[in-house]
C-alpha positions in Angstrom: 12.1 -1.2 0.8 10.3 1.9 -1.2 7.7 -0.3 -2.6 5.2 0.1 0.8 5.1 3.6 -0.3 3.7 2.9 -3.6 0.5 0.9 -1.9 0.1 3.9 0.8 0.1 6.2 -2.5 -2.7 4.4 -4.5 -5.1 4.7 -1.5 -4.6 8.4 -0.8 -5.7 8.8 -4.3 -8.2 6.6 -3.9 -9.9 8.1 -1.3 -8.7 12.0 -1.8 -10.5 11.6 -5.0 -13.9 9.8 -4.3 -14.2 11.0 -0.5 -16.8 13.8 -1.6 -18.3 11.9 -3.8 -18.8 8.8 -1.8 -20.1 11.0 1.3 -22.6 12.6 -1.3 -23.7 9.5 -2.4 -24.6 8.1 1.8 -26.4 11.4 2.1 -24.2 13.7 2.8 -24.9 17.5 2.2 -22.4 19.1 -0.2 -20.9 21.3 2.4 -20.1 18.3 4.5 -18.9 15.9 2.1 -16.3 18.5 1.4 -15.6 20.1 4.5 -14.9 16.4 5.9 -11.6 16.4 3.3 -10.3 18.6 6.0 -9.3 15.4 8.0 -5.7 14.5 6.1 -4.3 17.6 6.5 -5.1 18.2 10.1 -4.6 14.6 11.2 -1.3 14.6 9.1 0.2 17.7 10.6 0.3 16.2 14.0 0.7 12.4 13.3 3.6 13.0 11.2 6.1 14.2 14.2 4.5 12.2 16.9 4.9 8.9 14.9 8.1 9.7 13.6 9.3 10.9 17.5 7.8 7.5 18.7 9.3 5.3 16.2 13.1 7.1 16.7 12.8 6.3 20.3 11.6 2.7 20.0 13.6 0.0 21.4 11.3 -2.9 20.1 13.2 -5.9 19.4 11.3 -6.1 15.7 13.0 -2.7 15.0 12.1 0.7 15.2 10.1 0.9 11.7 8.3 -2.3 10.8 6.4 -2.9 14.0 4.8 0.7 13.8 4.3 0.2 9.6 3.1 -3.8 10.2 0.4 -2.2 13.3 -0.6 0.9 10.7 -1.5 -1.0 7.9 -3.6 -3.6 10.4 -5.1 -0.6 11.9 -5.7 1.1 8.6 -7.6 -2.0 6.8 -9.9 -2.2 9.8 -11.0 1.2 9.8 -11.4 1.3 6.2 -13.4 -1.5 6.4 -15.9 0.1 8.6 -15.8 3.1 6.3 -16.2 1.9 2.9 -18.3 -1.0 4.1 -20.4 1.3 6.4 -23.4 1.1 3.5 -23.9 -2.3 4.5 -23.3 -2.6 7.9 -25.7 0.3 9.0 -29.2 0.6 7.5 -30.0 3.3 4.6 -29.6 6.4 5.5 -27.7 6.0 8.3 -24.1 5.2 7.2 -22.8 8.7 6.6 -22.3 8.5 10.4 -20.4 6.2 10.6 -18.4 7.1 7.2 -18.0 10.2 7.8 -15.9 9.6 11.1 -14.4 6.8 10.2 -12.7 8.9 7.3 -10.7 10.6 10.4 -9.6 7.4 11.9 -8.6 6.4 8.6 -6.6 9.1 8.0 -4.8 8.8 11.6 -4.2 5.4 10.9 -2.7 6.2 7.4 -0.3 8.9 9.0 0.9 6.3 11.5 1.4 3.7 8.6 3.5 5.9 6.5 5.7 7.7 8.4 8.1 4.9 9.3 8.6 4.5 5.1 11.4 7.2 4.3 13.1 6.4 7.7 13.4 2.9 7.0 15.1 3.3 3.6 17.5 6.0 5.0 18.7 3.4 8.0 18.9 0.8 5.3 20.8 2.6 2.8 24.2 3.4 2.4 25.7 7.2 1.9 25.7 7.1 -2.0 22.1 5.4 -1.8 20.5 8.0 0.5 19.7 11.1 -2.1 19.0 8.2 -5.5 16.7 6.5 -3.2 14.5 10.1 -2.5 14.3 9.9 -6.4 12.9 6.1 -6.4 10.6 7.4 -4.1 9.1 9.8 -6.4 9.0 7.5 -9.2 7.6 5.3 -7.3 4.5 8.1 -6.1 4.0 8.4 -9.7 3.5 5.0 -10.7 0.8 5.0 -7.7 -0.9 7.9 -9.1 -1.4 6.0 -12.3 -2.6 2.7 -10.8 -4.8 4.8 -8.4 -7.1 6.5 -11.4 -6.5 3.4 -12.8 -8.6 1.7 -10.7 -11.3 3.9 -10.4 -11.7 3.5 -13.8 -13.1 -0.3 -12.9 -16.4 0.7 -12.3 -18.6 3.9 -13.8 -19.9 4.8 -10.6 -16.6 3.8 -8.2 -18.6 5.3 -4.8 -21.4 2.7 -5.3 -18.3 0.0 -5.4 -16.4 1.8 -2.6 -15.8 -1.5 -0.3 -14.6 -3.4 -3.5 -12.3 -1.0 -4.3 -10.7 -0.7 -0.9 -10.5 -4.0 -0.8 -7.8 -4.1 -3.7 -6.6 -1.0 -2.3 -5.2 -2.9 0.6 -4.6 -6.2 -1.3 -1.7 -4.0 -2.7 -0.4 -2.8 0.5 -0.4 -6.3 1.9 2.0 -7.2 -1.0 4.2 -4.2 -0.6 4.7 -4.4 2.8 5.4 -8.2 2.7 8.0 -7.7 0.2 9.5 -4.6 2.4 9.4 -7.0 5.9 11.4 -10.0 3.5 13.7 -7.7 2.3 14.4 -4.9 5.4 15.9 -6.6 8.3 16.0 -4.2 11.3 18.9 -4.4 14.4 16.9 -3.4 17.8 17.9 0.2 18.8 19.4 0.0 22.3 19.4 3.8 23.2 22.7 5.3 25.2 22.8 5.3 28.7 23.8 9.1 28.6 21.0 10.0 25.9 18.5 13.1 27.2 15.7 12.5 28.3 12.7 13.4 25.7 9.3 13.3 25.4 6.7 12.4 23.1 6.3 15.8 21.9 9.8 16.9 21.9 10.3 17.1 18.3 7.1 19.5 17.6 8.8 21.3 20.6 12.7 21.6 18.7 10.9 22.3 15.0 9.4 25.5 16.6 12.3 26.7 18.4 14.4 25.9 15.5 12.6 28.2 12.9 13.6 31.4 15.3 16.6 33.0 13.3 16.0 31.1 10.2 16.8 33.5 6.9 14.1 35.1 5.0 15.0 32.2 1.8 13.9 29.7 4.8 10.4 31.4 4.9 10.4 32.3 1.4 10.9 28.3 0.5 8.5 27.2 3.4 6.0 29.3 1.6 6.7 28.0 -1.9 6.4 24.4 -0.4 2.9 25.0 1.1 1.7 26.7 -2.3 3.2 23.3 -3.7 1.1 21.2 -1.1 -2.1 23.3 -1.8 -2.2 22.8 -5.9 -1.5 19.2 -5.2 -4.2 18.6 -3.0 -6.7 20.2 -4.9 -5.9 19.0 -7.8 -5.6 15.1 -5.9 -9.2 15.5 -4.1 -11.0 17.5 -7.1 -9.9 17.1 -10.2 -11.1 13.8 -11.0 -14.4 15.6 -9.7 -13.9 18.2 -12.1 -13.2 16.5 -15.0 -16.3 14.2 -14.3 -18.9 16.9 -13.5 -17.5 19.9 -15.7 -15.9 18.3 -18.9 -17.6 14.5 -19.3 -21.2 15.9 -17.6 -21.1 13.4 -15.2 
């Protein structure tokens, strides 16, 4: 059931590390092509609680989980179709427009796609499962790290093979999810008669009244998590970068 996470792993790393790279390469001034790496973090803080809200409520009779994960990863191949593909669908010069904002819809689309993972596994799993199967989920990041840089590794110039490279980007996802929709049966979610009323928003609503009259070790971890975040996305989007311009010379 973890295994979808390992697919939606590789192709974060995939494009967090090339997305400058293959922006400057359809034209793209510096300042844009980093500037533009702006989109996962924005797009994520707001996808993440709407998508989880929406699939909590949902009384689909697939489940609440696998229809929003199965219509994520359909959305997420087309749009990075259009984006790594845009070289050859628009004429020279011309496909950093649409790369450049189609890098935003894949991001949403990757934030929809994910956010069901973690909740599926804690429906699915028992009690004495719930915290060992947080730990297979890190494992399991790892091992997408690895086969992420592994594949750029392929070709010596990966943003002049970008639409290859998606391509068995989502070749991978296509097998994890199948494997996670043969082995994760969902029962509908039939929501009480005398549940409250909610909206869309409601849980970005609750997380910001909930933080009044936290204790200062709240804030103090909340702080130490976003340092985390920050040294892991830099070192995600640029150190390949780094390493390539800086310590090989390109």
């Amino acid at each position: 059931m973890a295994l979808p996470q390992l697919g939606v792993q590789v192709m974060w790393i995939v494009l967090g590390s090339n997305a400058a790279p293959y922006l400057k390469h359809l034209g793209a001034p510096d300042f844009l092509a980093t500037l533009n790496n702006i989109a996962g973090p924005v797009t994520g803080f707001f996808m993440g609680p709407l998508v989880g809200s929406w699939s909590d409520r949902s009384t689909n009779r697939y489940g609440r989980r696998r229809p929003i994960i199965i219509g994520g990863l359909m959305s997420t191949i087309i749009a990075g179709v259009l984006y790594a593909g845009s070289e050859k669908a628009l004429p020279e010069g011309s496909a950093i427009w649409l790369a450049a904002p189609m890098y935003w819809v894949l991001d949403v689309t990757i934030n929809i796609f994910q956010t069901p993972f973690r909740a599926l596994v804690s429906d699915k799993a028992s009690t004495d499962q719930q915290v060992p199967m947080q730990a297979v989920f890190v494992i399991i990041i790892s091992a997408g790290n690895y086969i992420a840089y592994s594949l750029t590794m392929i070709y010596d110039d990966p943003t002049s093979h970008m639409l290859m490279l998606m391509i068995i980007v989502f070749a991978i996802n296509v097998v994890c999810v199948g494997i996670m929709m043969i082995s994760a049966r969902e029962t509908p979610f039939v929501r009480p008669e005398d549940a409250p009323r909610e909206t869309l928003c409601s849980p970005v609503v609750n997380i910001v009244r909930s933080v009044k009259g936290m204790t200062t070790a709240f804030f103090f971890l909340a702080l130490v998590q976003c340092f985390v975040w920050l040294g892991n996305g830099t070192w995600a989007m640029y150190g390949q970068q780094w390493f390539t311009s800086n310590v090989f010379t390109g």
